[in-house]
LUMGULO-750279 format. One line per field, with one value per residue (C-alpha): chain; x negated, y negated, z negated. Coordinates in steps of 0.02 Angstrom, whole numbers, plus 50000, padded with zeros to 5 digits. Example, Ala and Ser with C-alpha at 12.3 -4.5 7.8 and 13.67 -1.06 7.14 Angstrom:
% residues 2
ch <- c(A / A) .
X <- c(49385 / 49316) .
Y <- c(50225 / 50053) .
Z <- c(49610 / 49643) .
***
This chain:
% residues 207
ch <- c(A / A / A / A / A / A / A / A / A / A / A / A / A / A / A / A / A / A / A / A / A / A / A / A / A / A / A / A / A / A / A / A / A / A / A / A / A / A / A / A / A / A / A / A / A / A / A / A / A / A / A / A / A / A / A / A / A / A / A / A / A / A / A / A / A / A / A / A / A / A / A / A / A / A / A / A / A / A / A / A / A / A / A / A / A / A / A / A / A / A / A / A / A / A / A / A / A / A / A / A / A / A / A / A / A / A / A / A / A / A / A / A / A / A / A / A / A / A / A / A / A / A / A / A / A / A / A / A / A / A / A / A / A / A / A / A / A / A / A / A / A / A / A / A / A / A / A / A / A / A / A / A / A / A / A / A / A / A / A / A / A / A / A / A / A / A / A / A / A / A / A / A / A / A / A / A / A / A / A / A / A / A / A / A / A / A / A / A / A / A / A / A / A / A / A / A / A / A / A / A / A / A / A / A / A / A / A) .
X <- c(50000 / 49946 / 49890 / 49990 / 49847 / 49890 / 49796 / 49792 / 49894 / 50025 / 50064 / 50151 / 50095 / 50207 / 50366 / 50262 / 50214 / 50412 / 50456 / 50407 / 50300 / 50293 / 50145 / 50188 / 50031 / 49873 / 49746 / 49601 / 49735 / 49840 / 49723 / 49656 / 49808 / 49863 / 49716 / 49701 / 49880 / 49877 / 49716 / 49827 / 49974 / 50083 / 50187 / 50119 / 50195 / 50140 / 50226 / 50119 / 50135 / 50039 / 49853 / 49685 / 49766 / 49856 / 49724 / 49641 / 49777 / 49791 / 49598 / 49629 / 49752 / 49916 / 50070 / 50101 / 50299 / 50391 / 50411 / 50600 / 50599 / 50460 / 50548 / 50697 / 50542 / 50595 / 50438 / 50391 / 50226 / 50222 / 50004 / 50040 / 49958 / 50081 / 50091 / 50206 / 50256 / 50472 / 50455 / 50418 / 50552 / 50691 / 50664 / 50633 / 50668 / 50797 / 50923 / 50925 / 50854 / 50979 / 51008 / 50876 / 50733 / 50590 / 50482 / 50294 / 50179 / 50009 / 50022 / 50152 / 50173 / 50330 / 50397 / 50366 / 50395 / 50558 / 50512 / 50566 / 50726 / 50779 / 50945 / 51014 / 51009 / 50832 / 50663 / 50538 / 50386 / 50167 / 50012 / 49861 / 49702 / 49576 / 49452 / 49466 / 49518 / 49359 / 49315 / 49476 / 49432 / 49256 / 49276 / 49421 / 49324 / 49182 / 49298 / 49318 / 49455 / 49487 / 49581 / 49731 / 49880 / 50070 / 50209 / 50416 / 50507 / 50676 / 50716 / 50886 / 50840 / 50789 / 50639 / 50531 / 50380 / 50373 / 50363 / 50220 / 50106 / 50130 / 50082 / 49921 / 49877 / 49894 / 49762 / 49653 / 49673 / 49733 / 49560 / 49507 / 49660 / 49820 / 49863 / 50040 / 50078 / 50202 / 50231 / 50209 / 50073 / 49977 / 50023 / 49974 / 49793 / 49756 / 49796 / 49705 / 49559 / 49536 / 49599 / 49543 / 49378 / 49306 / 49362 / 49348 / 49236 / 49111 / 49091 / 49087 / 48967 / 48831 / 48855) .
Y <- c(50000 / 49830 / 49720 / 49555 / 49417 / 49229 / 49078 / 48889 / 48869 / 48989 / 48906 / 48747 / 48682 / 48518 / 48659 / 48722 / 48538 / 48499 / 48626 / 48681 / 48812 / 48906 / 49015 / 49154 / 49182 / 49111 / 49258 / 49270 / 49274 / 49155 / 49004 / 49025 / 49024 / 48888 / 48761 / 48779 / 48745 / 48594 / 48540 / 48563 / 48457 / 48560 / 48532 / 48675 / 48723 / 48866 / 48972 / 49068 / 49105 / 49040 / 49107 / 49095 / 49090 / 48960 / 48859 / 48871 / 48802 / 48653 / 48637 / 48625 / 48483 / 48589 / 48588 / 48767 / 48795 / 48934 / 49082 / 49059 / 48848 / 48870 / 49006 / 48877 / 48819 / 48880 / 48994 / 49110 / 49186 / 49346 / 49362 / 49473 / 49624 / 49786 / 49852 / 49697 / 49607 / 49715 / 49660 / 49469 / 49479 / 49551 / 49465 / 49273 / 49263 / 49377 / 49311 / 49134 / 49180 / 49112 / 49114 / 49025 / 49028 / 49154 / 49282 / 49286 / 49445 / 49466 / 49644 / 49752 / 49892 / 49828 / 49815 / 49970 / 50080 / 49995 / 49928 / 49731 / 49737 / 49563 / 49511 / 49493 / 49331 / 49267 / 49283 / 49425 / 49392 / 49436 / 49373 / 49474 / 49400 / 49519 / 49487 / 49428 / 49249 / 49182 / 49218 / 49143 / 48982 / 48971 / 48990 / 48865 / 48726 / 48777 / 48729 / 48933 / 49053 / 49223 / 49345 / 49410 / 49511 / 49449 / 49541 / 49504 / 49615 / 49522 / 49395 / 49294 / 49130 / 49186 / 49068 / 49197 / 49224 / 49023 / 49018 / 49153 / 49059 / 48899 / 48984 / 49087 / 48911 / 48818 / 48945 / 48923 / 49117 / 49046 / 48973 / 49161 / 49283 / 49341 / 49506 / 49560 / 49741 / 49797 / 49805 / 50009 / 49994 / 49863 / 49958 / 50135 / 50093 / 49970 / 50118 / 50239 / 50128 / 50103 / 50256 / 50370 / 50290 / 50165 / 50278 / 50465 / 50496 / 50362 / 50412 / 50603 / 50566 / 50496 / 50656) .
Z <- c(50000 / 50044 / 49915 / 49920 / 49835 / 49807 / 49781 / 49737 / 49882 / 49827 / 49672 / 49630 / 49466 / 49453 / 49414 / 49243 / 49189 / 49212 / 49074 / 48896 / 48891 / 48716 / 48659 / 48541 / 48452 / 48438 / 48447 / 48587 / 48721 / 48666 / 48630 / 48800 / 48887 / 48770 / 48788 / 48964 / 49006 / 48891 / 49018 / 49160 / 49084 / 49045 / 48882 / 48766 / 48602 / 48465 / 48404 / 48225 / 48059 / 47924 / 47926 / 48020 / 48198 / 48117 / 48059 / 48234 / 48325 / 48211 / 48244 / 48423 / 48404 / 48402 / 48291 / 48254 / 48233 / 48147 / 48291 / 48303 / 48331 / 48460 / 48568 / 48607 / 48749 / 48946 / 48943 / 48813 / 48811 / 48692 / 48673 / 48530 / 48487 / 48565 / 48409 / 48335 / 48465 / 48464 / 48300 / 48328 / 48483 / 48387 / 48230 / 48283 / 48482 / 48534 / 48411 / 48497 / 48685 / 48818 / 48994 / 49104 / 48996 / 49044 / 48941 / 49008 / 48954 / 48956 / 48959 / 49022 / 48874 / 48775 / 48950 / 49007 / 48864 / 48830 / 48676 / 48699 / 48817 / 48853 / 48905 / 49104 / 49124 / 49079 / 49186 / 49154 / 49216 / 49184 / 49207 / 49144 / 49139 / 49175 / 49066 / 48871 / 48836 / 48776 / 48972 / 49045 / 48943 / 48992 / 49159 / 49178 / 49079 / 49209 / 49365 / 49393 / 49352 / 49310 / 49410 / 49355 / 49416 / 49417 / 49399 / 49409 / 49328 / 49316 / 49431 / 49361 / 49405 / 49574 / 49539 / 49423 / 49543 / 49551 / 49371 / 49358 / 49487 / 49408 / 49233 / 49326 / 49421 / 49235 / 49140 / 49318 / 49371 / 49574 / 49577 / 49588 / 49636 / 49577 / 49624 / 49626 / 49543 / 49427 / 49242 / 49260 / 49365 / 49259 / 49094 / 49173 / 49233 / 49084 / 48971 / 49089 / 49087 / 48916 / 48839 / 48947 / 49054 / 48898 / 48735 / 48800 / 48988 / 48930 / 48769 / 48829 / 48961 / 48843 / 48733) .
***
């Protein structure tokens, strides 16, 4: 199958800096994708508990807000770990989450294991840096970008795909390539390559 890759021209920005974007989480993900869509001028808010991710965000210059006030923004970005991001979703987000807004992932497990299920009528959509944040965020400060892959997996709006090149052309990723795949397909062969490649043939191989 043909590989459908976009670019800088692909991607209009202006529809992202028009909207609220809100980060959910502040880990190594999430400050990257936070700091360098506030460089690209878009409206960022943070969503984070009390704690060191906290504290980091108000170094940056953010206002963290409780979970559940930040996710009334039009995009949500979960950069939470797997493990707890149903829990974040169905305790602060899903309660209040209404038609036309859009949920953004960085990975594609919750998705594809059917662990966060969001309603009909609101945007599903991923962009997955490949690389760590700490790279995303060097590179963009450096004029560069980091590939990454897109994915739609609910269309409502009929505008989703618009709204994932905007957010991969805010966090600099169009400056590389953004590959379009699937949330399966991006869950499977991260899994595969971490799981499988990095954790068991590597380590087996050097034994």
């Amino acid at each position: 199958m043909a590989l459908t890759i976009y670019s800088q021209a692909d991607a209009d920005l202006d529809f992202l800096r028009s909207r609220r974007v809100a980060v959910i989480g502040y880990g190594n993900q999430g400050r990257a994708h936070a700091l360098n869509l506030r460089d690209s001028g878009v409206t960022v808010l943070i969503g984070q508990r009390p704690g060191k991710s906290f504290e980091a965000a108000v170094a940056d210059g953010f206002a963290p807000l409780p979970v559940a006030e930040a996710a009334s923004a039009d995009l949500l970005i979960l950069t939470l770990p797997d493990e707890s991001a149903s829990q974040t979703y169905d305790g602060a987000i899903s309660p209040t989450l209404r038609s036309g807004q859009a949920l953004g992932f960085v990975h594609g497990f919750n998705i594809r294991f059917g662990f966060i299920k969001p309603p009909a009528g609101v945007d599903v959509v991923m962009i997955a840096p490949k690389g760590p944040g700490t790279l995303l965020r060097t590179l963009y400060t450096q004029g560069k970008g980091l590939p990454a892959l897109m994915a739609v997996h609910q269309d409502a709006s009929g505008s989703a795909k618009q709204t994932a090149l905007a957010w991969a052309a805010g966090i600099g990723s169009t400056r590389a390539a953004v590959i379009e795949t699937t949330f399966a397909v991006e869950t499977e062969t991260d899994l595969f390559g971490e799981q499988v490649v990095l954790c068991g043939g590597v380590s087996a191989l050097t034994k």
